[in-house]
C-alpha positions, -999 to +999 in steps of 0.1 A: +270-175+119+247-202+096+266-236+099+269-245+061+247-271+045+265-298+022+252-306-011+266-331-038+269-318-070+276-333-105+288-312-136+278-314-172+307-337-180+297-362-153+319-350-124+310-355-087+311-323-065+313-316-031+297-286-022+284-265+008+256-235+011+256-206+037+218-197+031+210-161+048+179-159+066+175-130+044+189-127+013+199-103-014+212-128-039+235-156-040+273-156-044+295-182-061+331-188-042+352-203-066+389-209-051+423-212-065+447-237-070+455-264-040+427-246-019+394-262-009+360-251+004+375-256+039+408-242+035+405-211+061+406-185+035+378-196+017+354-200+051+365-165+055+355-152+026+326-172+024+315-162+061+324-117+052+300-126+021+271-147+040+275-117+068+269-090+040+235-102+037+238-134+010+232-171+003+272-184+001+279-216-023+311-229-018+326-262-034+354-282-040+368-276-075+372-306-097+412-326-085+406-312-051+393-316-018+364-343-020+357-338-054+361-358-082+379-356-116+414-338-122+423-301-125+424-288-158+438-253-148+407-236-159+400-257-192+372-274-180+361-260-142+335-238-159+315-265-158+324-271-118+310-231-114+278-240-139+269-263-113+273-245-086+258-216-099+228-242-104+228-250-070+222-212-059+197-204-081+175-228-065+167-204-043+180-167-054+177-159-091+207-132-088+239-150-089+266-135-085+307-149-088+340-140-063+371-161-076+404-164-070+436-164-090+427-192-113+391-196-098+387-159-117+396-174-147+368-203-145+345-175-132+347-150-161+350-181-182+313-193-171+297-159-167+308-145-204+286-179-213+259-166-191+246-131-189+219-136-163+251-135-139+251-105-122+284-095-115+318-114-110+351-104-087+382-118-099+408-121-071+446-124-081+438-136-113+459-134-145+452-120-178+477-138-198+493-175-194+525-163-183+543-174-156+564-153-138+604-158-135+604-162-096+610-192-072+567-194-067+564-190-103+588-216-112+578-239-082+541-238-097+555-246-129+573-277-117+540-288-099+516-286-127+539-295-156+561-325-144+546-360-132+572-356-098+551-324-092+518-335-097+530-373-077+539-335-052+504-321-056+485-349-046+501-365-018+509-329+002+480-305-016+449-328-019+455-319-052+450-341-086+462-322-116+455-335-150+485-350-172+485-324-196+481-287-194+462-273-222+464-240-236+431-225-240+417-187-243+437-162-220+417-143-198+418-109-208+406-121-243+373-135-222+371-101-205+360-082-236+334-105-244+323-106-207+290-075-209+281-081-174+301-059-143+336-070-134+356-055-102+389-069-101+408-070-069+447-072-069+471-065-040+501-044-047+523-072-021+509-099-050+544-120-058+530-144-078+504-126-105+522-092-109+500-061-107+500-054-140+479-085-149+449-070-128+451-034-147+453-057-182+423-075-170+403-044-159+413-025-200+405-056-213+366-059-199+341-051-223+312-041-196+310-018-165+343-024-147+360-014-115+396-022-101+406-021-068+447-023-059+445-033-023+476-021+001+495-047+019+478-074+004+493-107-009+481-135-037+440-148-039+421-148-005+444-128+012+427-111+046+432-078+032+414-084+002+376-092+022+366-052+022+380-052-018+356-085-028+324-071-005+328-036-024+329-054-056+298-074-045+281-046-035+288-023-066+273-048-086+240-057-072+234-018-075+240-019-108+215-045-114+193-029-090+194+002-109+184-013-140+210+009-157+222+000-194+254-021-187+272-007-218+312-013-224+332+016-208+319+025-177+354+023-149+357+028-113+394+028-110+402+028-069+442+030-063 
């Protein structure tokens, strides 16, 4: 396996990046790993998936999203890491023109959020992600609710998670509604064992898309980066560079529903 390659990175809005390439000797295209919440380009899920992807036959960008890791800047929740993915997408197309996007839970968000803005993008797999700002009534919903919301949680976040959350939490478009304006293909992956984003946020997701779509519900598996959710993402990956391969009209409508 390619050791990764770091690169430093700085976003529209003047925030440092740290960031890291996978380049295939190879490659079909270029992928965009965008993780969730208190993860990292490190964390072990994300070299997994970033390794399955750079395996599959592509350049691999992964970075640390604005509040985490090395980066700099604070967490917005989705608000402002569109920007974070903008760069990074940058960074990959200074090799491979296709770009495509794989993130999870709110890493989808910022994903669908940058590639409805951009429709060069080839595809984008959302992993875990919600389609509404609802948080559900369980102990992992209220726990995350307590960590982003209340200055005790976000003291939490940073000192345990490597994790800088911003002071405020503001409400911006929900997902779903940036899923009918997104045109290019979306495959969202959910896992049936998710506890945290309930199942029925990935089928709202997938009605709500306004291009070719395709939704996988993966047995056994649990919330984001989840090992069982590797085969889901690369079937995504792949159903969407044939598309763009195929140079087939990408017009609204088109579903690939796989219980």
């Amino acid at each position: 396996m390619t050791e990764p390659i770091a690169f430093g990175l700085m976003t529209a809005d003047d925030v440092p990046l740290a960031a890291e390439v996978r380049f295939h000797p190879r490659p079909q295209g270029a992928v965009v790993v965008v993780h969730g919440l208190a993860a990292w380009r490190g964390h072990p899920r994300v070299v997994a998936v970033a390794d399955a992807i750079h395996g599959a036959g592509f350049d691999v960008v992964t970075y640390d999203s604005r509040g985490h890791g090395d980066s700099g800047g604070l967490c917005t929740l989705g608000l402002h890491e569109p920007l974070d993915v903008e760069a990074a997408t940058a960074l990959a197309r200074r090799r491979c023109p296709d770009v495509s996007l794989v993130g999870a839970s709110i890493g989808g968000v910022a994903a669908l959020r940058h590639a409805a803005a951009d429709p060069s993008i080839v595809s984008v797999v959302t992993v875990s992600s919600p389609a509404r700002w609802r948080v559900p009534v369980t102990p992992t919903g209220v726990l995350s609710v307590l960590i982003t919301r209340t200055a005790p949680g976000r003291s939490l976040a940073a000192a345990r998670m490597a994790t800088r959350l911003a002071p405020r939490w503001v409400w911006h478009e929900p997902p779903e509604a940036v899923a009918r304006r997104l045109r290019v293909p979306l495959s969202v992956v959910h896992g049936r064992r998710d506890r945290f984003i309930r199942l029925g946020e990935g089928r709202r997701l997938f009605e709500a898309a306004g291009g070719p779509r395709r939704l996988q519900l993966v047995e056994g598996m649990g919330h984001a980066f989840h090992r069982h959710a590797t085969g889901a993402i690369l079937e995504g990956l792949a159903w969407g560079s044939a598309l763009r391969r195929s140079g087939a009209p990408l017009r609204c409508g088109t579903p690939q529903v796989d219980q």
